[in-house]
C-alpha positions as CSV (number, residue, x, y, z in Angstrom):
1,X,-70.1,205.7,97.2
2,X,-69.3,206.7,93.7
3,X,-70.8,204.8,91.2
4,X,-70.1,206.0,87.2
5,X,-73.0,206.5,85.5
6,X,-75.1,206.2,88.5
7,X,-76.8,209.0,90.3
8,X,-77.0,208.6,94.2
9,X,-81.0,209.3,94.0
10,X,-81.0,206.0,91.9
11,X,-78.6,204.4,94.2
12,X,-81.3,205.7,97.2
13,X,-84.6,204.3,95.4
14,X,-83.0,201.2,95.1
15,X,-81.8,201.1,98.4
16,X,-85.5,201.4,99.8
17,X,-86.9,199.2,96.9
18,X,-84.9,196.5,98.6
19,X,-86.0,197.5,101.7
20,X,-88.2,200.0,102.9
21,X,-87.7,199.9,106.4
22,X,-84.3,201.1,106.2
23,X,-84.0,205.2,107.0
24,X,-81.2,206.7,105.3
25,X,-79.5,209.8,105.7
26,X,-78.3,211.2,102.8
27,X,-74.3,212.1,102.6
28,X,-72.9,214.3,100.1
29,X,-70.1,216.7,99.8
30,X,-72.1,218.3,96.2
31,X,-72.3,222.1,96.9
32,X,-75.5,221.9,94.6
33,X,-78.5,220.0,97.3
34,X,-81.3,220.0,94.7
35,X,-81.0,216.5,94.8
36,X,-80.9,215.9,98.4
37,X,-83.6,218.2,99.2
38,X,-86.0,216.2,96.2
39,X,-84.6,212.7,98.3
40,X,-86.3,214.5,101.2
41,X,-89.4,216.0,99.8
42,X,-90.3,212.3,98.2
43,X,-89.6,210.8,101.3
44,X,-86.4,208.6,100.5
45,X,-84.3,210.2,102.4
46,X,-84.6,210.5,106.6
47,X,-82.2,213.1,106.7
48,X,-79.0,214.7,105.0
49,X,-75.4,215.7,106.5
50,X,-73.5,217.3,104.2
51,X,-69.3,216.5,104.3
52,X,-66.8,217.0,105.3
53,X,-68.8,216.5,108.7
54,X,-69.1,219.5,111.0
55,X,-69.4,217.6,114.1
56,X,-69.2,214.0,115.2
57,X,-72.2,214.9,117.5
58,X,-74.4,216.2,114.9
59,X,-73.8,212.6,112.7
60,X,-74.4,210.2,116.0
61,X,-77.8,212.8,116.8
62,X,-79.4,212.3,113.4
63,X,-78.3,208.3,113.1
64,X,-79.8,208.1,116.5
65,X,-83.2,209.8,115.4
66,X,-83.0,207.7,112.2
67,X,-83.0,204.6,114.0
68,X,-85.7,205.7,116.7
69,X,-88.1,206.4,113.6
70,X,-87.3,203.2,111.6
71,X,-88.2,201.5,115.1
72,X,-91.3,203.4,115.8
73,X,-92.5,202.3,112.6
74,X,-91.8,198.7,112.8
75,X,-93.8,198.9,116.1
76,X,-96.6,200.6,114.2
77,X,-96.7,198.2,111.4
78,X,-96.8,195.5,114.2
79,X,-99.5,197.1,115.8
80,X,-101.6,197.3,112.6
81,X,-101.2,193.7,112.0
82,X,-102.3,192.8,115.5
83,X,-105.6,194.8,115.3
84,X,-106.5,193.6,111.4
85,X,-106.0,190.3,113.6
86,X,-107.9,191.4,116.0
87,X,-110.8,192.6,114.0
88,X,-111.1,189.2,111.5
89,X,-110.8,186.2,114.9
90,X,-112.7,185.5,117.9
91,X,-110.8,186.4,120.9
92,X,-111.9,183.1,122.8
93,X,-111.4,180.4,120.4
94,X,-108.8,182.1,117.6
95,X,-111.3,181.0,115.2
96,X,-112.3,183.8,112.3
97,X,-115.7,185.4,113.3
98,X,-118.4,185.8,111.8
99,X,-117.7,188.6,109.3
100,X,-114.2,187.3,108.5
101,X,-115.6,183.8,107.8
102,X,-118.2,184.8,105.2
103,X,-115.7,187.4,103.7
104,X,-113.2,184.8,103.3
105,X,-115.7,182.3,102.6
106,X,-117.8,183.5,99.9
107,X,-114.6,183.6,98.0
108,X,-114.1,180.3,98.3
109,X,-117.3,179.7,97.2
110,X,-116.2,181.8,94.1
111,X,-113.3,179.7,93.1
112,X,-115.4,176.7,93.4
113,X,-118.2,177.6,91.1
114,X,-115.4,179.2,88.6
115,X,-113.6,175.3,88.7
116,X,-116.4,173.0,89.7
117,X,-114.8,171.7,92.3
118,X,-117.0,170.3,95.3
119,X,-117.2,172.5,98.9
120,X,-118.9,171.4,101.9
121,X,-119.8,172.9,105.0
122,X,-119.8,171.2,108.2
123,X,-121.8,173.4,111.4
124,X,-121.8,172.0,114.6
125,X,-122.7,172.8,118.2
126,X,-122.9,171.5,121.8
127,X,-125.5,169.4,122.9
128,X,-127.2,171.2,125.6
129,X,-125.0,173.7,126.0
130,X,-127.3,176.1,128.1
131,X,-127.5,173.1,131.0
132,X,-123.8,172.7,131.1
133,X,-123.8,176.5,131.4
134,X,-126.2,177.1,134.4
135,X,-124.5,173.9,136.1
136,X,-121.1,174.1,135.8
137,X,-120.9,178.2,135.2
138,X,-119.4,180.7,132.6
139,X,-116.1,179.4,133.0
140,X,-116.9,176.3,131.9
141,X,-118.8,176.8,129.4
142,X,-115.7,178.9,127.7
143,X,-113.8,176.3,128.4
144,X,-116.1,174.0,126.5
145,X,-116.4,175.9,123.9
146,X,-112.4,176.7,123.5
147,X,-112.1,172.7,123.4
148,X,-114.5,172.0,120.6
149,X,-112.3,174.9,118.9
150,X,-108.9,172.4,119.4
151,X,-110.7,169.8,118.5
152,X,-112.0,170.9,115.3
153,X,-108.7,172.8,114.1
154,X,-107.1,169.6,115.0
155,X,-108.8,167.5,112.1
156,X,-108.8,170.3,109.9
157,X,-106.3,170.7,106.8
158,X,-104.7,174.5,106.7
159,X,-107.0,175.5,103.6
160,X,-109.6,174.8,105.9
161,X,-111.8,177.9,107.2
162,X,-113.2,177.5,110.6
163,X,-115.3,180.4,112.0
164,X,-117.0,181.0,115.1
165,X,-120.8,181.2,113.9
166,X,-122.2,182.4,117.6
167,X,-121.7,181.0,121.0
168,X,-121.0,177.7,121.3
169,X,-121.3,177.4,116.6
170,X,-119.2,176.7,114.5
171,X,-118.8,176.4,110.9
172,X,-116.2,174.5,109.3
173,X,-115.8,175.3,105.2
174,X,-113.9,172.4,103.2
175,X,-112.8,173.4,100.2
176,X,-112.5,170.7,97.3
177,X,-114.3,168.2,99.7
178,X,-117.3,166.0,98.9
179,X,-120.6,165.8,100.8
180,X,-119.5,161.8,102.2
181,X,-115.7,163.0,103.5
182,X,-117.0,165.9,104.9
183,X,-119.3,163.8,107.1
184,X,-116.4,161.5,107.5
185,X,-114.4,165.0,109.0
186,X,-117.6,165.8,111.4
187,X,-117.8,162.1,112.5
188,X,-114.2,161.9,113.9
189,X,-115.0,165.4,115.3
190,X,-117.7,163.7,116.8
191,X,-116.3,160.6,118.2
192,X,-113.2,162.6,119.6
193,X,-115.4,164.9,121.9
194,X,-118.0,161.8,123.3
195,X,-115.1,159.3,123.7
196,X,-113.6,160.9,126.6
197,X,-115.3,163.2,128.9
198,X,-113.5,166.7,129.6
199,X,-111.9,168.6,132.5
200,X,-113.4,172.1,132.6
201,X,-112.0,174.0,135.1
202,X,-112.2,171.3,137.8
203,X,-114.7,169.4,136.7
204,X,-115.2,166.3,134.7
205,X,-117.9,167.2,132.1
206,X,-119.1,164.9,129.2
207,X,-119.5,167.5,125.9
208,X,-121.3,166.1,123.5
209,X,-122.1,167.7,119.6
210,X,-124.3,167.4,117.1
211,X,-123.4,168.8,113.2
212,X,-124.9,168.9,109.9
213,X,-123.2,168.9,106.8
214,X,-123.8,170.2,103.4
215,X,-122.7,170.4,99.9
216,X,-122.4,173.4,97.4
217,X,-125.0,172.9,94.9
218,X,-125.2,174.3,91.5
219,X,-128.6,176.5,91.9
220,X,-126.7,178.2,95.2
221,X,-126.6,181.5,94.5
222,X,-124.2,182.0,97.6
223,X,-122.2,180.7,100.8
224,X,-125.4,181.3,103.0
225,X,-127.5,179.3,101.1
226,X,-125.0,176.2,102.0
227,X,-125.1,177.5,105.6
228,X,-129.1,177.4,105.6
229,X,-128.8,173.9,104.8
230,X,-126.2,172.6,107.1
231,X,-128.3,174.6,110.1
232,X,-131.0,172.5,109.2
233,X,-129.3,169.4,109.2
234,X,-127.9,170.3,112.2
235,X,-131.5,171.2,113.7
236,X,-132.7,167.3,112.6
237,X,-129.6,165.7,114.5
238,X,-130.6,167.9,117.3
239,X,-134.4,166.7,117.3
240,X,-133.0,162.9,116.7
241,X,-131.5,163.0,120.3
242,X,-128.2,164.7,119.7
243,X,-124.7,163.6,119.2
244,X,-124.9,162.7,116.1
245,X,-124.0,163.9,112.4
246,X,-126.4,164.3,109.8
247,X,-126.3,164.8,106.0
248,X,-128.6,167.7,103.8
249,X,-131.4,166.2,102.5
């Protein structure tokens, strides 16, 4: 390509601005390679052949190898993706864990006390979740616990956080929600999960849940200050019998 005014080095970066999974192999018939061997040394450039072409071979080899590497690293970008997946969800449910929850969390606790905009927190577990372990086995119990998962991610909006808190807890985080339609979100939670009992592998098993719900306040100093506060609520609907929601006092 000959382009006046235009060096091929510029045509080259501009080339891999646009997209840098592309190799290219540098052509050029200049008997001066400074240029090619700087495409190299900066990484630009996969390879050079200089023209006229000595062998057909030797063109086919090195487009060959070019398209190997730009494949290998597509497969290694693929495979970083999957592990930074890997290391921010819960393998069972596909709901964030722990870590990635607060990390993600916190921030939107951030943004909420920068705009004064309301955030609420819903936690929420399985009522007696132990018995339905030791009765109807670890199988079960996953499959319990994957369920409330669907169910929750099914009433959530997709700015939503949901985050597998431990076991058979989970912590939902609603951003720009008040402390009365975040109940509301827990009650139909609620209602979904004791309106029809569930198949678990083979057997009919009524799962019932209890959650508490609370508010970001303007003396919380952080996300786990809201999460204190929902557990507790959660710990009173527990005490009151179970499957039930209850509000931060």
């Amino acid at each position: 390509m000959i382009m006046p005014g235009v060096g091929g080095l510029e045509v080259l970066r501009a080339a891999k601005e646009a997209d840098r999974q592309t190799e290219v192999i540098f052509l050029t018939g200049a008997p001066d390679l400074s240029t090619t061997v700087k495409a190299l040394r900066e990484g630009d450039a996969f390879d050079y052949i200089v023209k006229p072409f000595p062998n057909v071979e030797i063109l086919r080899a090195t487009v060959e190898r070019a398209i190997e590497r730009g494949g290998l690293r597509q497969e290694i970008e693929r495979l970083q993706r999957e592990l930074e997946r890997q290391s921010t969800t819960d393998a069972l449910t596909g709901a964030l864990n722990r870590r990635a929850f607060f990390e993600l969390g916190e921030r939107e606790f951030a943004r909420a006390l920068r705009h004064r905009v309301p955030l609420s927190l819903i936690m929420l577990d399985i009522d007696r979740f132990k018995d339905l372990e030791e009765h109807y086995g670890h199988a079960a119990a996953d499959a319990a616990v994957t369920a409330l998962a669907r169910v929750i991610r099914d009433q959530m909006r997709t700015e939503d956080l949901l985050g597998r808190y431990w076991a058979d807890k989970f912590v939902c985080l609603l951003p720009e929600t008040a402390l009365l339609d975040a109940h509301t979100v827990a009650e139909r939670i609620r209602w979904t999960l004791a309106s029809a009992d569930l198949d678990l592998e083979g057997a009919v098993v009524p799962v019932r849940i209890s959650a508490g719900v609370s508010m970001r306040k303007d003396a919380d100093g952080s996300l786990d200050t809201m999460v204190r506060r929902a557990e507790r609520a959660l710990r009173r609907s527990k005490d009151d019998g179970g499957n039930r929601v209850t509000l931060e006092q």
